[in-house]
Phi, psi and omega in degrees: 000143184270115172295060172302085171327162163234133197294174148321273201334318215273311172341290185308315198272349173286310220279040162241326174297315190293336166263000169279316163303299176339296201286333175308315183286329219264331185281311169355257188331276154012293152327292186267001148307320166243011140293311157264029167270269134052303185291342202241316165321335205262330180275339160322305189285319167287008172262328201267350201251291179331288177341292188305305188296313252240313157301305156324278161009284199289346198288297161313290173359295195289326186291307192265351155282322156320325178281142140154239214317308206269006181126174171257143150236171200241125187289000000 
């Protein structure tokens, strides 16, 4: 190895490569944080929507055990 100073110049253009490598992993990382939000809203929203279905359901249920003689009533 040659005892090669490193200029300003080179000083400047690493440390720019180097926040430039940053901000790419940081844009990654990012990425892929809202993909798994994105993943976790959507089984949150299919939890809430079974849920919602699931409640109609016992709804009826209640409803068509309720009719008779006097008429349905809904619970």
């Amino acid at each position: 190895m040659t005892g090669h100073t490193v200029t300003q110049q080179e000083q400047v253009t690493l440390a720019a490569k180097a926040v430039q490598a940053a901000q790419q992993a940081l844009a990654i990382v990012g990425t892929k944080q809202a993909k798994a939000d994105q993943i976790s809203l959507a089984a949150q929203a299919g939890k809430a929507t079974a849920f919602a279905e699931s409640a109609q359901a016992d709804q009826a249920a209640h409803t068509v055990q309720a009719s008779g003689a006097g008429g349905v009533y809904s619970l």
